[in-house]
C-alpha positions as CSV (number, residue, x, y, z in Angstrom):
1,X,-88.9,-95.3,124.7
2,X,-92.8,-94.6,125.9
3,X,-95.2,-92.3,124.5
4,X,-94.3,-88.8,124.0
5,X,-95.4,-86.0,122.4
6,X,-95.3,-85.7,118.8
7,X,-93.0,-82.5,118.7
8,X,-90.6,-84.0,120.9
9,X,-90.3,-87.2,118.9
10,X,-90.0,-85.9,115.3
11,X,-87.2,-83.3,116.7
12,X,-85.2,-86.4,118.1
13,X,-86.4,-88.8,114.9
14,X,-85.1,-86.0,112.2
15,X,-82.1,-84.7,114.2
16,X,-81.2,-86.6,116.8
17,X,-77.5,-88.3,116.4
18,X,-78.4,-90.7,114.0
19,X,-81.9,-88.9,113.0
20,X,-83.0,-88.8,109.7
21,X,-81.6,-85.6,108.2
22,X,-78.0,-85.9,110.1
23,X,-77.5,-89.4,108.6
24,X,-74.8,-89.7,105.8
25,X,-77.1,-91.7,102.9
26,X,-77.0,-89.2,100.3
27,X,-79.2,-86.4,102.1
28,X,-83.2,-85.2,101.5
29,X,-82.6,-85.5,98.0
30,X,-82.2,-89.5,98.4
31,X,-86.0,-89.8,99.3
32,X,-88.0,-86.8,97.9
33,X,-88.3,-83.9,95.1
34,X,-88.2,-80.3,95.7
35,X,-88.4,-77.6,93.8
36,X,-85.0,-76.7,94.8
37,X,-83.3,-80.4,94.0
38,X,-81.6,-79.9,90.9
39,X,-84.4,-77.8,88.5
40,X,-82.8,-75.5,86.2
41,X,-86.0,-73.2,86.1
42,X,-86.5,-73.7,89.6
43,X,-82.5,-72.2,89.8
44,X,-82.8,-69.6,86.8
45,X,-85.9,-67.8,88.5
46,X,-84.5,-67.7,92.1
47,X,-81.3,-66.4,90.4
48,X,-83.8,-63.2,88.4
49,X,-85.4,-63.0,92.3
50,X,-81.8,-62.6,93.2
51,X,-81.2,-60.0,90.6
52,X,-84.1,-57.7,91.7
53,X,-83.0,-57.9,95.3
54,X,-79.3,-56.7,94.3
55,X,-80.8,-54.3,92.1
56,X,-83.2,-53.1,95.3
57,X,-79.8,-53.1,97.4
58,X,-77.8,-50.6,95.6
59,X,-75.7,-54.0,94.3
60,X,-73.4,-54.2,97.6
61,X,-70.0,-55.1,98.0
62,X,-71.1,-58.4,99.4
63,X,-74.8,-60.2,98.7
64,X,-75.2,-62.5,101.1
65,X,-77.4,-65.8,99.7
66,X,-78.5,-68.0,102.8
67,X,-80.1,-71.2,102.3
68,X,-81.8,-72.2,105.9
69,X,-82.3,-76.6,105.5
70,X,-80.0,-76.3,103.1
71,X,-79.6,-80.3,102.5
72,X,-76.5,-81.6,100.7
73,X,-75.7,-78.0,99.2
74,X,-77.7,-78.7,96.0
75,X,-79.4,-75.3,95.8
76,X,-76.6,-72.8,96.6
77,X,-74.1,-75.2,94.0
78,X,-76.9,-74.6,91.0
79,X,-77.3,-71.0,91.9
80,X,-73.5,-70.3,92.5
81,X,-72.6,-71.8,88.5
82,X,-75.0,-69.8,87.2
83,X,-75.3,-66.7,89.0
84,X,-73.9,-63.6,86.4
85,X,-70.4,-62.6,86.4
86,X,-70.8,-59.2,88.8
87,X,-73.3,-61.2,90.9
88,X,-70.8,-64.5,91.5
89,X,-68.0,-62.3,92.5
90,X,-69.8,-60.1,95.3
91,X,-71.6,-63.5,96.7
92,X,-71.0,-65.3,100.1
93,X,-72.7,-68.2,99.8
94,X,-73.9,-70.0,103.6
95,X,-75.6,-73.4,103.7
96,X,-77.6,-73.6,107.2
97,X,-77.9,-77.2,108.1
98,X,-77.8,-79.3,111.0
99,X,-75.9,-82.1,109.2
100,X,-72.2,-82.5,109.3
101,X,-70.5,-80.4,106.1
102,X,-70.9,-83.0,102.7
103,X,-67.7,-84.3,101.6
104,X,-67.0,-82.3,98.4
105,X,-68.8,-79.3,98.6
106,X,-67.7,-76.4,97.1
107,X,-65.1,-74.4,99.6
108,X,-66.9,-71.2,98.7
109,X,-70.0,-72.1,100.4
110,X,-69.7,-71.8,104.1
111,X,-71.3,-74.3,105.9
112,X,-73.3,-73.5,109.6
113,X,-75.7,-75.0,112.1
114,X,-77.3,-71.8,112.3
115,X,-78.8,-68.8,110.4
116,X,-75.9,-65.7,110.7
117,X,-76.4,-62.6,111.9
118,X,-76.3,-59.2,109.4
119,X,-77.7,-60.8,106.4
120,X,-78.1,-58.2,103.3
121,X,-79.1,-59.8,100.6
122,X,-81.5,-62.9,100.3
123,X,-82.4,-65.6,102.6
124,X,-84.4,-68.9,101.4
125,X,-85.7,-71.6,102.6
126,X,-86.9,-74.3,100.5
127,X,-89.6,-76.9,102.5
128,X,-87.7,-76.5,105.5
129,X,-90.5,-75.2,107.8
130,X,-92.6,-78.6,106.9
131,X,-89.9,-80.3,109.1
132,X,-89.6,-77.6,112.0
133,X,-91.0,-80.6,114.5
134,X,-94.4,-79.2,115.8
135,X,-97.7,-80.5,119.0
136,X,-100.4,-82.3,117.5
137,X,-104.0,-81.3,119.3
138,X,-107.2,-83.5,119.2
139,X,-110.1,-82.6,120.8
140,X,-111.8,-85.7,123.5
141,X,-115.3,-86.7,124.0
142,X,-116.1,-83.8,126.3
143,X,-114.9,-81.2,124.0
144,X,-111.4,-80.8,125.3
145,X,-107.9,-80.3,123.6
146,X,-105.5,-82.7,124.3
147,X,-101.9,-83.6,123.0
148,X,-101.7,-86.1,120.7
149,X,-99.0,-88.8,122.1
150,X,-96.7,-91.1,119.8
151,X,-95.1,-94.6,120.2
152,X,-91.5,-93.9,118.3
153,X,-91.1,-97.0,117.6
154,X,-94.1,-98.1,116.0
155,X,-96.6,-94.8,115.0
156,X,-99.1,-95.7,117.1
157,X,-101.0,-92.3,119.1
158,X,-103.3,-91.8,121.9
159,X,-104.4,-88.6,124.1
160,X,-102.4,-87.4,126.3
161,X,-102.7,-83.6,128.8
162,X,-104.6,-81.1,128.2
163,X,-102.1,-78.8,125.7
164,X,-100.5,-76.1,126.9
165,X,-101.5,-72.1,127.5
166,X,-99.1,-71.0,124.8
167,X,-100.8,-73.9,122.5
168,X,-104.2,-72.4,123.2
169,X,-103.2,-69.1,122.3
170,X,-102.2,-69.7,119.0
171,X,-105.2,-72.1,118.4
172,X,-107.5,-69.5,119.5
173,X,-105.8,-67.1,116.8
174,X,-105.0,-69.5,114.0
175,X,-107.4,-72.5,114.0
176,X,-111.3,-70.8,114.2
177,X,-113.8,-73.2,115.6
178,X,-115.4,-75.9,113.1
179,X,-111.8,-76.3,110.9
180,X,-111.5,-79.7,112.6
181,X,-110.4,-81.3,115.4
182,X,-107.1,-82.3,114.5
183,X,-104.6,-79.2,114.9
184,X,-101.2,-79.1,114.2
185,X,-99.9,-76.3,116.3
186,X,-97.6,-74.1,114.6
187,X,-96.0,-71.1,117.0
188,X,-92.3,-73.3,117.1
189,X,-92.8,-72.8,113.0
190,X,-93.8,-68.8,114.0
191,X,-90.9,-68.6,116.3
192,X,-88.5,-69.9,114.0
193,X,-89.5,-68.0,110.5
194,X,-89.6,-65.0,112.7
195,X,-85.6,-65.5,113.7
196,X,-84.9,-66.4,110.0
197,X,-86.0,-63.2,109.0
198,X,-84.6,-61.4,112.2
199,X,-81.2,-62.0,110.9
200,X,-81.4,-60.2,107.8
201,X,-80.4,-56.7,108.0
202,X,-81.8,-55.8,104.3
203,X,-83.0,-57.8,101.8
204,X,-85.4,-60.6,101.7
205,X,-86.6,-63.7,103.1
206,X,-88.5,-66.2,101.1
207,X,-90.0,-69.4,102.3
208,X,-90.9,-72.1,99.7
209,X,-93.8,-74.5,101.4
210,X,-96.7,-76.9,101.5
211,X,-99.5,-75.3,103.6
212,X,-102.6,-73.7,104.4
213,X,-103.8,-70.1,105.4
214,X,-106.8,-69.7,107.8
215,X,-109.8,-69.8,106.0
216,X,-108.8,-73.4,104.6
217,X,-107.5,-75.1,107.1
218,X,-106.6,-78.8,106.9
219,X,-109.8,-80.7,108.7
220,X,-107.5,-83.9,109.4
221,X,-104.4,-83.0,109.6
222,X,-101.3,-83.3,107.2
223,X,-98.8,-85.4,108.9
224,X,-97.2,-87.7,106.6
225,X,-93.7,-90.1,106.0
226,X,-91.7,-90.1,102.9
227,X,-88.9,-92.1,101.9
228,X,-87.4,-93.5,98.9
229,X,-89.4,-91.3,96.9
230,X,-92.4,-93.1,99.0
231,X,-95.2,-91.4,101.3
232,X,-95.4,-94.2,104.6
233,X,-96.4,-94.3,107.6
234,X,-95.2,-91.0,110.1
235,X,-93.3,-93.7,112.3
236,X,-90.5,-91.5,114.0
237,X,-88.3,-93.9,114.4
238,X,-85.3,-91.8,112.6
239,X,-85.9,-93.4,109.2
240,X,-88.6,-91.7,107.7
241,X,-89.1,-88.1,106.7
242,X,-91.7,-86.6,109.1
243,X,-93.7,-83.9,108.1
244,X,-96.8,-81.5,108.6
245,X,-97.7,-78.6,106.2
246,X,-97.2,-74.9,107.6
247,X,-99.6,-72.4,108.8
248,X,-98.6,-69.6,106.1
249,X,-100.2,-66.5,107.4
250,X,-99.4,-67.8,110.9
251,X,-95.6,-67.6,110.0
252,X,-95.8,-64.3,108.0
253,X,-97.6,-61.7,110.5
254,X,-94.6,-63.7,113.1
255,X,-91.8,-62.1,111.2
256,X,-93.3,-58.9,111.5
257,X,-92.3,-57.2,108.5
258,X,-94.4,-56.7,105.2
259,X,-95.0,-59.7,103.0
260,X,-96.4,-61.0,99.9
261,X,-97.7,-64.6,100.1
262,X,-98.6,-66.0,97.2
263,X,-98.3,-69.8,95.2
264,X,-95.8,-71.2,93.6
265,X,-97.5,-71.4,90.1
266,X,-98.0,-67.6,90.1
267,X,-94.3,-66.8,91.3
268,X,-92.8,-68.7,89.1
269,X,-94.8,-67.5,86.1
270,X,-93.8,-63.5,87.2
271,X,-89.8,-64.8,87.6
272,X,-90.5,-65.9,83.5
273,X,-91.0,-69.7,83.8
274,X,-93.5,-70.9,81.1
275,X,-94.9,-74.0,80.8
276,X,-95.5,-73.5,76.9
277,X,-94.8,-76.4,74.2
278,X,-92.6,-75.8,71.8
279,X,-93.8,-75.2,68.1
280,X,-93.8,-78.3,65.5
281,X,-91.8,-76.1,63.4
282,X,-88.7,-76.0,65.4
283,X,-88.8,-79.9,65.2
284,X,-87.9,-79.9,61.7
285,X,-85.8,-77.2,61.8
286,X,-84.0,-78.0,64.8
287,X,-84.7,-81.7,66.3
288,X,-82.0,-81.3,68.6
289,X,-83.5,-77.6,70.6
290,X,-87.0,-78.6,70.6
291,X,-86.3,-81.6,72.2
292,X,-84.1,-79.7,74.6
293,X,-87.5,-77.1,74.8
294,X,-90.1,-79.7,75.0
295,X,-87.5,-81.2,78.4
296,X,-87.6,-77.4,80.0
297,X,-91.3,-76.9,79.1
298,X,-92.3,-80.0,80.7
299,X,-90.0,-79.2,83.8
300,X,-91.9,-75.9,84.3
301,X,-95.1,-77.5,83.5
302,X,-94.2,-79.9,86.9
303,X,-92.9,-76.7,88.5
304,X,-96.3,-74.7,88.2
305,X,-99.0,-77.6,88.2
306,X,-101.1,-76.2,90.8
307,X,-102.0,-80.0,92.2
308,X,-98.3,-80.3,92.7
309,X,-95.4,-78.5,93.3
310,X,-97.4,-75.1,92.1
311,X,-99.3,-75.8,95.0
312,X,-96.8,-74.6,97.2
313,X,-96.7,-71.4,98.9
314,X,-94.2,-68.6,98.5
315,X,-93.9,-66.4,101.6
316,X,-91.2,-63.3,100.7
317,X,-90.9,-60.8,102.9
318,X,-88.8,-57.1,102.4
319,X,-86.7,-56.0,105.0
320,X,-84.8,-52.7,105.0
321,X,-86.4,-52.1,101.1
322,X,-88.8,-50.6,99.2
323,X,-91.7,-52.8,100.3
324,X,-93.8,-51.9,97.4
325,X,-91.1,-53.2,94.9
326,X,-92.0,-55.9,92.3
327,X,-89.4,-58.9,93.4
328,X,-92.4,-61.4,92.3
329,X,-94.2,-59.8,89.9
């Protein structure tokens, strides 16, 4: 196949015809955990952010919920069970994936290969910019940037051109001087967030994400493989998982429209998860609900762990709103 760069190769190893997020084995969900793979809190506090956004709205006739990498569906099925009575009725639910439709999916979620147009209501996406396919910079002996080139069939790299004007430009904006001299380059991630949120007429956007803001940039990089629940090698080969974490406030001032960027841990805590035990008490009272409390208090405790999936970034941006209203505390 010959070396090639590595944006290039992770686009054709993820979704190429037989890449690894259009294959039929069972979807993401097969090989990693999300927040958004089947958590109940993680469900219950999109579905208050939901709330607060169709309370912003006026409560249209029709709330549109739009889930961009949307998976197998698992997301929009949790949220559309549980989503109140007045809510479920005024909902249009639209999975955005590049994978054929999953057999047995709900026939009130509509199912597209790409964001629509005229969005009011909310649009998420859940670790979906980590897989937007990005350039990978080093810099030479003699001080130079150069593309980092991959082998797709076995992982190894080696320098190839000098990168590109629009890659300069958004390294001399995004990555200052000393962060390290391996750059992930992260304007396709800008230019895609930025349509995302171009397509919703009022409303929100939230993305959910590993990554990094300026002033703590990765020194090494963060390219990794996962699958089976593995990290591995970042072989793009079509069987592995390939990902880098996201340039945040790169993404944000893209779209263009006020934002609030903030983790995981404190997001979830202002939507009313709580990592607290349950007391003693209830155990002799009531084995059966404290062990069903202890199971939901450990589940938050994995959602807000600030080495884990608190870690993560929440980027939620108003559009056509009140900008100073409280959707995240």
């Amino acid at each position: 196949m010959g070396m090639r760069g590595w944006r290039v190769a992770a686009e054709a190893a993820l979704y190429g015809p037989d890449g690894f997020y259009v294959r039929d084995d069972g979807g993401p969900a097969t090989h990693f955990r999300t927040s958004a793979h089947g958590s109940p809190a993680f469900v219950d506090a999109l579905i208050r952010l939901i709330t607060r956004v169709d309370r912003e709205l006026g409560r249209p006739p029709v709330f549109d919920l739009v889930d961009v990498g949307a998976g197998r569906g698992e997301l929009l099925t949790a949220v559309g069970a549980r989503l109140p009575t007045d809510l479920a009725d005024r909902a249009r639910l639209t999975a955005v994936e590049r994978a054929p439709r999953p057999a047995g999916l709900s026939p009130e979620i509509a199912w597209t290969r790409a964001v629509p147009g005229e969005v009011v209501g909310l649009l998420v996406a859940t670790e979906w910019l980590d897989n937007v396919p990005v350039d990978i910079a080093e810099t030479d002996e003699r001080g130079h940037l150069r593309q980092v080139l991959v082998d797709p069939a076995t992982g190894t790299e080696s320098l190839g051109a000098a990168v590109t004007a629009a890659d300069r430009l958004w390294i001399a904006r995004w990555w200052p001087p000393g962060a390290g001299t391996r750059i992930e380059i992260g304007w396709p991630r800008d230019t895609a967030w930025a349509d995302a949120v171009a397509a919703v007429r009022r409303g929100c956007a939230l993305t959910v994400d590993y990554g990094h803001v300026r002033d703590a940039r990765p020194a090494y990089g963060t390219l990794a493989g996962f699958r089976h629940g593995r990290q591995v090698e970042p072989v793009p080969d079509g069987t592995t998982d390939i990902t880098t974490h996201v340039a945040m406030d790169s993404a944000a001032m893209a779209a263009g429209t006020p934002y609030r960027l903030i983790r995981q841990r404190a997001a979830l805590t202002a939507l009313g998860v709580r990592g607290d035990r349950p007391s003693l008490e209830l155990a002799g009272t009531d084995p059966r609900a404290y062990l069903r409390a202890l199971a939901q208090a450990g589940e938050a405790a994995s959602l807000t762990d600030p080495a884990g999936l608190g870690g993560h970034w929440w980027l939620l941006h108003t559009i056509g709103i009140d900008p100073r209203a409280s959707m995240v505390g």
